[in-house]
Structures are given as C-alpha cells and as structure tokens.
N, C-alpha and C positions, 0 to 999 in steps of 0.2 A: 383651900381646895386642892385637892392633889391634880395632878398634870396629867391628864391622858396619856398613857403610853400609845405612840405612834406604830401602826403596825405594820409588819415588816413586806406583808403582800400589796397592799396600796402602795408603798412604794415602790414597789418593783414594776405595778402597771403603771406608776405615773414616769418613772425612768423608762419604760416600752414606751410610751405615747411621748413622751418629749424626745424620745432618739427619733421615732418615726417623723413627729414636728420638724427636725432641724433637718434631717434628711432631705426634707421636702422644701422646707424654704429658708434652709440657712439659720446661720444663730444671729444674725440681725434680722430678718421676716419675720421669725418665731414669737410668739405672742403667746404671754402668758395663759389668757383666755383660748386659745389654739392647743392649749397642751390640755386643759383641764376638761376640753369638749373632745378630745381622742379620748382623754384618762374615763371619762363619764364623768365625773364628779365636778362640784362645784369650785368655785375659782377662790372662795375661800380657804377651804381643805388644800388646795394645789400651798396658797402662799402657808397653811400651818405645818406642811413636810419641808417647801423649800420658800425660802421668802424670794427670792427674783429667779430670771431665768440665768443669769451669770452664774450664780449657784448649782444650779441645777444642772447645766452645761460642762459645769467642773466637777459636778460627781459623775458627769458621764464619759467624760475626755478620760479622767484616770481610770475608769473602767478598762477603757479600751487597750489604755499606755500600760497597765498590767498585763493585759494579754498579748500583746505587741513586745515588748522591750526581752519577758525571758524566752521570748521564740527568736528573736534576732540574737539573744546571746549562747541562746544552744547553739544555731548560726554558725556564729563565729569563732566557737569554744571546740566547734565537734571534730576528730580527728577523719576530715573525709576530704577530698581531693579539692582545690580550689574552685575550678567550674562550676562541680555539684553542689557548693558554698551559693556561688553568683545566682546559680538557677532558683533554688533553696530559697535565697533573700530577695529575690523580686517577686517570688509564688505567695510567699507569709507577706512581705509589707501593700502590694497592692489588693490584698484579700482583705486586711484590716479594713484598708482605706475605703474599700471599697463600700464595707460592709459600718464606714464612719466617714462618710465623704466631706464633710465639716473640718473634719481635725487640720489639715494643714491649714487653712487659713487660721483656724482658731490660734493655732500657736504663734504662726507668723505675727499676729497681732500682736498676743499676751509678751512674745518676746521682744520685742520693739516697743513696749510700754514702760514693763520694768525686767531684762531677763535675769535679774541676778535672785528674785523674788521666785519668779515663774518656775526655773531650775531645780531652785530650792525645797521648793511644792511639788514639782514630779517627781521629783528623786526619793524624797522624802522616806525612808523606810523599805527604798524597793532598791533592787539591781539595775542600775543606770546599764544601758548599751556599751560594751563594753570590747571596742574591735581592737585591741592590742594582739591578740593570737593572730587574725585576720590579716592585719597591717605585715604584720612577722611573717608570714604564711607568704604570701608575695612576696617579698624580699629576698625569700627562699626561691621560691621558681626563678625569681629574676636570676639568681646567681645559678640555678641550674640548669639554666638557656632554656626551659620548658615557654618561656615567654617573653615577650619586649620586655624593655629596660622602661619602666615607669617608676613614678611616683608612687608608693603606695596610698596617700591622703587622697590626688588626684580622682584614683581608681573609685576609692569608698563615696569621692564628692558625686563623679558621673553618677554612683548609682542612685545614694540619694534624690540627685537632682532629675533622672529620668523617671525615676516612679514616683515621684510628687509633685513636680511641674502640671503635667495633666488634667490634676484634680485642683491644683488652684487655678487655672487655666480655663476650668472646665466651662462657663459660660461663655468665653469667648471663641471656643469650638464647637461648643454647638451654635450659637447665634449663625457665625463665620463659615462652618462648613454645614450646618441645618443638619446637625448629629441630634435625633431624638433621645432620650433618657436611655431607652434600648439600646441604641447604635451605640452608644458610649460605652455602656457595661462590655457589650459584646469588642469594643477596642482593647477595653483594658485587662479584659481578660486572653487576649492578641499580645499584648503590651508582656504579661507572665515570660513569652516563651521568645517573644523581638526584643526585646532590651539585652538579656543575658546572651543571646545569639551574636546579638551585634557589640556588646561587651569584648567576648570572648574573640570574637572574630578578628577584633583588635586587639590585641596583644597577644594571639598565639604566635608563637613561630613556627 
C-alpha cells in the first residue's frame, strides 16, 4: 500500500494550534488531545503528523530559534553605534519570547538533560548567535572612554539575563504581584525600552 503523502496545510494548522496550546498551558499542561481539539481534527491524524507532543514542541521551538538567532546576528554584525545594538537586542529577543513564552524554560530543561545533544540540534545547519563583533565593539568604547571599563561577557550575560528571567519567572509574578496575562505583556513590552535605559545608564560615562 503506498503511504499517504502528509499534507503540507494540516500541518501547518496543527503547528498553529499546538503553539496556541503551549502558549496557554505550557509544554507540560499541553495534552495531546488539547492540540488536535484547537487543530479540529482527530487525535489520530495529530499522532500520524507528529507521534508525541515532544516532537511537535521541537519542530516549533526551531521555528522560532530560526527567526530569532539571524536577527540577533544582524545584531551583532551591524556596523551601528553600540546603544542602538543594546536597544536593537532587547526589542527582537523579548518580541520573540513573547510571541514563544514557552522557549526558555523549554531550553533550560533540554539543556540540563543532555546539552551537548540539545546544541547540536539547534545549531544544526543554521547560524548559531554569534556576538564576537559585539564582544570587540565594547572593548573599543572601553578604550575610547565613551564607557566604563567592563567586562564585555559580563555585559552580553546582564542582557541575556534581564530579558529571559521574566518569562521563566513568569508564574511567580503574576501569582506574587496578581499580574493578569494583560498586565504581563503590557510589562514586557516596558521591559523593550527599561532594560537598555538602565543598561546603558550604567556604563556610560
């Protein structure tokens, strides 16, 4: 019996209804059954496109890490003034996140399971993040007094660290300070133009 070719529109609603799924209750809440009742379809057809939600989860995460990774490496690559860099890379990675509030914990996981595996599969055939210009690029203003004398590693860690803290966080700020779904979005789009402010504000001279 020859094999149904699989068609390329069903999947693309069953990737819309499983982003919208995980959106909603995370990639451990997410239920199979939960994705195939957004998709309409039956729960059989879901497992003959993707057999678990792991799967399904990992063609949606590299979705994302394609449209994420070569906007942070224009980024970093582009010949434009460091600030307009900082502002630049907190605007794109919390727009992603936003728009994939899932991904950081999903990585923190995958990376603390196996990361040499995890790595190996993001990078795979695409342009890994690549802040060496960026890293260089400071090291210059440091020497031309336009800025305090840091760390350039430091710098790249803060920012990682302030725009993805948030979103793995995120249940415990809203519980904690009784931030609706609303209230949140409308933070972290605040978060865009206070992180690079308060960045910058620290290390100019």
């Amino acid at each position: 019996m020859v094999k149904k070719q699989k068609d390329q529109t069903t999947e693309q609603v069953i990737l819309a209804a499983a982003k919208k799924v995980f959106v909603q209750k995370g990639m451990a809440g997410a239920r199979m059954q939960d994705i195939a009742d957004e998709a309409g379809i039956n729960k059989a057809l879901l497992h003959y496109y993707f057999r678990n939600k792991e799967k399904l989860f990992e063609v949606i995460f590299l979705e994302a890490a394609e449209k994420l990774f070569p906007k942070i490496n224009a980024i970093f690559e582009a010949d434009r003034p460091l600030f307009e860099k900082i502002e630049n890379f907190c605007d794109e990675y919390i727009s992603i996140v936003m728009d994939n509030p899932y991904l950081p914990l999903f990585v923190l996981n995958e990376i603390n399971q196996d990361p040499e595996y995890f790595l190996k599969k993001v990078w795979a055939g695409k342009a890994k993040p690549n802040p060496v210009k960026f890293l260089e690029q400071m090291e210059k203003e440091v020497k031309k007094g336009t800025i305090k004398k840091i760390n350039p590693m430091h710098l790249l860690m803060n920012l990682l660290s302030m725009t993805i803290f948030p979103f793995i966080a995120k249940p415990m700020f809203q519980k904690n300070l009784g931030m609706g779904e609303a209230q949140f979005r409308i933070a972290m789009e605040e978060r865009k133009k206070e992180i690079p402010r308060f960045i910058i504000d620290s290390i100019k001279k």
